[in-house]
Structure formats: C-alpha cells, structure tokens
C-alpha positions in Angstrom: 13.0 -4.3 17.3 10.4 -2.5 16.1 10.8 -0.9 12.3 11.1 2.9 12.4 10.2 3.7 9.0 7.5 3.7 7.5 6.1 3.9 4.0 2.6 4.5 4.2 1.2 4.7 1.0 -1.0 6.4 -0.8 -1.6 2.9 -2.1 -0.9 2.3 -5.5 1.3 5.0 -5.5 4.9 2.9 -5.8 5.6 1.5 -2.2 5.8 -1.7 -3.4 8.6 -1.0 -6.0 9.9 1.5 -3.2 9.9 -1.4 -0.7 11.7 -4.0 -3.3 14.6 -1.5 -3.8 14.7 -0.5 -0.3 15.5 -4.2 0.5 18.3 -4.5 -2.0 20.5 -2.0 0.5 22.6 -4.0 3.2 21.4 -1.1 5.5 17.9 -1.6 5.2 15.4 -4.9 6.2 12.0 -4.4 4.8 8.9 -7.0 6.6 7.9 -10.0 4.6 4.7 -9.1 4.0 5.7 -5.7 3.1 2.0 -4.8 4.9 1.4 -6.7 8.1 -1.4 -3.6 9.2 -0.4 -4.2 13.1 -0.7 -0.8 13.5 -4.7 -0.1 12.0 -6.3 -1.8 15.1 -9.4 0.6 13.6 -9.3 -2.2 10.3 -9.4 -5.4 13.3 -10.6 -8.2 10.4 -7.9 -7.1 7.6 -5.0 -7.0 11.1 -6.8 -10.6 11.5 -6.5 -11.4 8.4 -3.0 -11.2 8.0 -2.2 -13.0 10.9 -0.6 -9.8 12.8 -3.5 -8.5 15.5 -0.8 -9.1 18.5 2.4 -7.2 19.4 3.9 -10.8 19.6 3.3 -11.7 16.0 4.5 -8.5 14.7 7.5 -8.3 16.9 8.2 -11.7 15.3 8.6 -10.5 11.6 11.9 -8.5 12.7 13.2 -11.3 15.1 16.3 -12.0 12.9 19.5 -11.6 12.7 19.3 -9.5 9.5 17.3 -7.0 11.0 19.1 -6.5 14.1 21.8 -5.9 12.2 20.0 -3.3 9.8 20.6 0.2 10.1 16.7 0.7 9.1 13.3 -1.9 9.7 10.9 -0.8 7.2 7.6 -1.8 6.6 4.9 -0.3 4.0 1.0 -0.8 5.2 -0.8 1.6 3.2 -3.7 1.9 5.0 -2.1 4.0 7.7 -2.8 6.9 5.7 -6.1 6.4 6.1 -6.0 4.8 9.9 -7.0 7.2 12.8 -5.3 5.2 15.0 -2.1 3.9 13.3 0.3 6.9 13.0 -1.0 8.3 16.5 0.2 5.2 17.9 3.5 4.7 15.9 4.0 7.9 17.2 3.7 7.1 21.2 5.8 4.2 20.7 8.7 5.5 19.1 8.2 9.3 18.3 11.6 8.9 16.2 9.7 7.0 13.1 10.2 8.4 9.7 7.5 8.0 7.1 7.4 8.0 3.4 4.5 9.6 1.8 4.1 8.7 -2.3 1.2 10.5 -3.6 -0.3 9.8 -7.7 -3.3 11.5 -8.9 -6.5 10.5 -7.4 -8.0 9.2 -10.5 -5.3 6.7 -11.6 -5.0 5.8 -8.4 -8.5 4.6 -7.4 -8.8 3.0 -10.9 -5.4 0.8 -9.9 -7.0 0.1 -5.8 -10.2 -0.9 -7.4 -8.3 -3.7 -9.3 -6.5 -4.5 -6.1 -9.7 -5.0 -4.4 -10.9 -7.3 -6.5 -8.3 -9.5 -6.5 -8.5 -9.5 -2.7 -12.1 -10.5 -2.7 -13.2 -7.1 -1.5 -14.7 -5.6 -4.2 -17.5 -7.5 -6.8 -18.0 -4.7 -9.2 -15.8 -5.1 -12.1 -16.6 -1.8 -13.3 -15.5 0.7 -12.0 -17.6 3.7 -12.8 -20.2 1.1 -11.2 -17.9 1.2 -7.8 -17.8 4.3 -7.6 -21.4 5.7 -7.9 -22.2 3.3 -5.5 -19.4 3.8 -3.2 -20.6 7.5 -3.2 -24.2 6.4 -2.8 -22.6 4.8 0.5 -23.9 1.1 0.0 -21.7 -1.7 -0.3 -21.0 -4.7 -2.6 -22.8 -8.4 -2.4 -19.6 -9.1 -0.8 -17.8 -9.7 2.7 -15.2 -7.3 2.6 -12.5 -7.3 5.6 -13.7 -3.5 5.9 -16.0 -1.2 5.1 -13.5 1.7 4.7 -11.5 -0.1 2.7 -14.7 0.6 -0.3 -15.1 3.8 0.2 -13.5 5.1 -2.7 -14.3 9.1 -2.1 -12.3 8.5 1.0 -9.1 6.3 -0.5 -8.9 9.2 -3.1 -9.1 11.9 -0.9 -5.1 11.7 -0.3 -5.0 16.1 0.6 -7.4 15.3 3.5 -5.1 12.0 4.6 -2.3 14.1 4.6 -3.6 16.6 6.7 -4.3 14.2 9.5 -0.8 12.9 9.1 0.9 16.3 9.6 -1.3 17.0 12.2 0.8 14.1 14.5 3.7 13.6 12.6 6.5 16.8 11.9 7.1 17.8 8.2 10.9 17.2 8.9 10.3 13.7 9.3 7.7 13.1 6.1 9.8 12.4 3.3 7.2 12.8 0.1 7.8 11.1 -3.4 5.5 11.6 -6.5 4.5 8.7 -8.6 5.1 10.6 -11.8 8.5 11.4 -10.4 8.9 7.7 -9.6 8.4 6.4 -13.0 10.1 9.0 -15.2 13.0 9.4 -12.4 14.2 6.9 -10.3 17.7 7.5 -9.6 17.0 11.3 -8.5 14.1 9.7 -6.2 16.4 6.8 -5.3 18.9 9.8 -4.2 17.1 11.8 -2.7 15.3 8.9 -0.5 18.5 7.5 0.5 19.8 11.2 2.1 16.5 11.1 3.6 17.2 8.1 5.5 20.9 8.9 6.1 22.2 5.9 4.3 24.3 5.5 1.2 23.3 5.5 -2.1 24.9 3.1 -3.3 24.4 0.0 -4.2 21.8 1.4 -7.1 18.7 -1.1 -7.3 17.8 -1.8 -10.7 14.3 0.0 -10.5 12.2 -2.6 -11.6 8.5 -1.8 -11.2 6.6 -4.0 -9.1 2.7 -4.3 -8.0 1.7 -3.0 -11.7 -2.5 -3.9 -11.8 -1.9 -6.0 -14.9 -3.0 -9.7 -13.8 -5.5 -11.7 -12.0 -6.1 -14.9 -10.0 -6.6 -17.8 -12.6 -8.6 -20.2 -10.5 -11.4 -18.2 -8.4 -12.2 -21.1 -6.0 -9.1 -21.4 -5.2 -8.6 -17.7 -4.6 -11.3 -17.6 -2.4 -10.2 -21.2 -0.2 -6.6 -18.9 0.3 -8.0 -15.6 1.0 -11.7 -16.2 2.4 -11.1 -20.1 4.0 -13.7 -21.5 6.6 -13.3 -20.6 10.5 -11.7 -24.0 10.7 -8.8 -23.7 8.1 -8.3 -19.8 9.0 -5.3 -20.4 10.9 -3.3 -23.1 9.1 -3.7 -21.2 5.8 -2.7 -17.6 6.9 0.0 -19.6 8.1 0.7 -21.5 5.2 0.2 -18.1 2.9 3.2 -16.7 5.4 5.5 -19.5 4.8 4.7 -19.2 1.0 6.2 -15.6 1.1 9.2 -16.4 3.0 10.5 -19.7 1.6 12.8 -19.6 -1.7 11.9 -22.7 -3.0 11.9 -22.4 -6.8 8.6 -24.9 -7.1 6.4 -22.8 -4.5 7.6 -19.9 -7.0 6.8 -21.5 -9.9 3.2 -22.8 -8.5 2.0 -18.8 -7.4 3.3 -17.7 -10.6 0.6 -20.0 -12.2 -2.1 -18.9 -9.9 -2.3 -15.3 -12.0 -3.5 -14.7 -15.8 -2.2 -11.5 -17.1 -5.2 -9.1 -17.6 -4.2 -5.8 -19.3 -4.3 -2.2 -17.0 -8.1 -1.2 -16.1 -9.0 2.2 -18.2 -11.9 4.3 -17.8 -14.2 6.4 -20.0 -12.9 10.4 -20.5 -16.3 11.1 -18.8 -15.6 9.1 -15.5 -12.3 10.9 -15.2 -13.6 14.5 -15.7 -16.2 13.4 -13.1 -13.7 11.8 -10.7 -10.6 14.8 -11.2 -13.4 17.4 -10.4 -14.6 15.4 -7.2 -11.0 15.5 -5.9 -10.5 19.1 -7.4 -10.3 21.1 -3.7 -8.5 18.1 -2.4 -5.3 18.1 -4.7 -5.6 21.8 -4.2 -5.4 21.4 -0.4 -2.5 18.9 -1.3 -0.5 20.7 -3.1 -0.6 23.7 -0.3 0.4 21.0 2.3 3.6 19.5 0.1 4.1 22.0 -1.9 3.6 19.3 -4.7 2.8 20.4 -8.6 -0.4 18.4 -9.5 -0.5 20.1 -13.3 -1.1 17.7 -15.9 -3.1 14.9 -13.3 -6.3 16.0 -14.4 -5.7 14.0 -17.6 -3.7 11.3 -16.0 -0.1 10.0 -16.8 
C-alpha cells in the first residue's frame, strides 16, 4: 500500500494546487498531510516532527478503503528533491514509482520558501535579502530549525543540480516535468497532459483553484510556537492532535484554523536582490534547461 507517485517538488512550485486537483479524481488518493517526509531519513527531526519516522506510521496514512481502491496513492514531500536518500530508496522499494517534477524560477521561488519558513518556525529573518547573505555566509538563524539544510537557501534554489541527482536514479520516462509559469497561465493543457502521464482520465476537470499562495501568516505567535515547537512532554499528543485536525471535517475545527492566520500580502524584493540572486543561479537554470529541455526566458525578471 505504499503510494507510487510522487510529486516532489521544487517546493513552491504548485504541488500543493497539483495535489488538491489530483485528489478530486476518483482514480487518485493523495496522503493527508500531502508531505509526511517518511522517505528523507537524512531530515530525522522534520520525519519526527510530522509524526511519520516509522514504516508503520506511514503505512497507516494509506490504510483505507479509498486508497485500496485508488488506481494511484500520491504523496507530495518536497524535500525529496533535495534528499540523498529519499528517491534512492523509493526507488529500491518499488522501482515502478512515477514522479512529478514542477520547477519555477529560482528567485520567486526562494522568496515564496523563505515565507514558508517562517511560518514554520525555521526561519527568524524576515528579510529576506538578510536570509540570504547569511545563508551564503553559511551561519544560521537565532533559531532551532528542524534542519539545517532546510536554510540553506543556495542549495533549495539550486533546482538544475537537484535534478541532476534525480535523473541520475530515476529514468526520464518516468519524470513527468510541469512548469510553474505553465501552471498558472495553463491549467487545463497541464491538467491534460498530467493525466496521460499517469494513464488515467481526464475527466472530471478540477476547478484549478490555487492553493499554498505565501499570502498569510499565524495570528497568535505563542500559539504557533505551543503547536509547532511544543515541550518534550506534549510532543506526542499535539502532532497527534495537529493530525486529527487535518483529517476531521468538522466545520468548527475549520472555522477555528481559519482564525489562526492574518492575511499578509506576497513577500517582494528589491530589483537589486533579484539581479544578484538570477545571476547566482545563472549556470544552474542553464544546466536545467539542458536536462528538461525547459525554456527559462523571461525568469530572470520573474513572472
């Protein structure tokens, strides 16, 4: 029962919104969480975190009647991308496993993951230009992070050099790739084409809502921090009450996490951190593009 596709990332790239439609289709059964990391056991503390470290645990979140009865069990940890040990051992396991690649120009999507890591108590620095000169520097934030690698922002960005270790283990003919830009401006063709890629019907059409956009964060801090960083002695009961708060359909446990966020508008950043950024990235995209045989014209000024 274990899923055999896989969408892993880049993150902030549209898996989210991928994983959403994907769940829509009577064929498909996507994990709830959509990224339970079993597979990074390189990223032990984030696996911790989310309450899937075991085989057991994992096993568990596709020990249901609709998945048995899905044609396809998807899940979408992005972090695989950048895991030594993940598609390696997805591989072993099942050597069948199709994987869908989304890929979004470094710059925008580093700006995006710094938000994310913020709101997931990784990250301190609200600034980003900040982040990054001292990511590249190679120190850290005054904070605890569930791992190291997950603030090391030349490395998230550096989605050519992810992609090469991926094709290194993985077959092209089993790599289905999707570009953001496409994703946004196209969703139907990349809807369709997905779909034949997975051998499954198109239809019934999701309504290609976006999902996952960096336009909010938490509202209450302390409590942010008591769900996401609680005490050795609450660890357990709240990653399982966090679980339960993702699987139940009560409307009040809805209403109560919709409260929990503010909206904040999209992070931007100056035209001179982008120029600097884009030209850091510059021999990667190029190495990319020559590996997807993706156009990246036009990301150097973002869209």
């Amino acid at each position: 029962m274990l899923p055999d596709v896989y969408l892993i990332g880049a993150p902030k790239a549209g898996t989210t919104s991928l994983a959403r439609w994907l769940s829509t289709h009577p064929d498909v059964y996507v994990s709830v969480p959509k990224e339970p990391f079993y597979w990074a056991s390189d990223y032990p503390k984030l696996r911790e975190h989310y309450g899937f470290a075991n085989l057991a645990a994992y096993e568990a979140l596709f020990a249901n009647a609709a998945a048995a009865q899905a044609r396809h069990r998807v899940e979408g940890s992005t972090i695989y991308i950048y895991s030594e040990t993940a598609v390696p051992d997805i591989e072993a396991a099942l050597d069948s496993a199709r994987f869908v690649l989304t890929l979004r120009n470094p710059v925008d999507l580093l700006v995006s993951y710094h938000r994310t890591q913020l709101v997931a108590l990784n990250e301190s620095e609200p600034d980003f230009a900040t982040a990054w000169h001292r990511s590249l520097a190679g120190q850290l934030p005054g904070t605890d992070p569930l791992d190291s690698k997950l603030l090391d922002y030349p490395r998230i960005g550096a989605i050519g050099a992810a992609v090469s270790r991926l094709l290194s283990v993985v077959p092209r003919g089993r790599v289905h790739v999707i570009d953001f830009d496409s994703l946004r401006t196209d969703p139907g063709r990349v809807w369709s084409q997905l779909t034949s890629f997975l051998d499954i019907d198109e239809n019934p059409v999701p309504s290609f809502t976006a999902y996952n956009v960096s336009a909010k964060m938490y509202r209450f801090p302390r409590v942010r921090r008591l769900t996401h960083r609680p005490p050795d002695a609450l660890a357990v009961p709240i990653r399982r009450l966090r679980q339960w708060s993702r699987t139940t359909r009560m409307p009040a446990v809805a209403k109560v996490k919709k409260k929990m966020w503010r909206p904040e508008s999209k992070p931007k950043i100056s035209p001179g951190t982008r120029a600097e950024v884009a030209e850091y990235f510059s021999s990667d995209v190029e190495l990319l593009a020559e590996l997807v045989e993706t156009d990246p014209s036009g990301w150097e000024n973002g869209r």
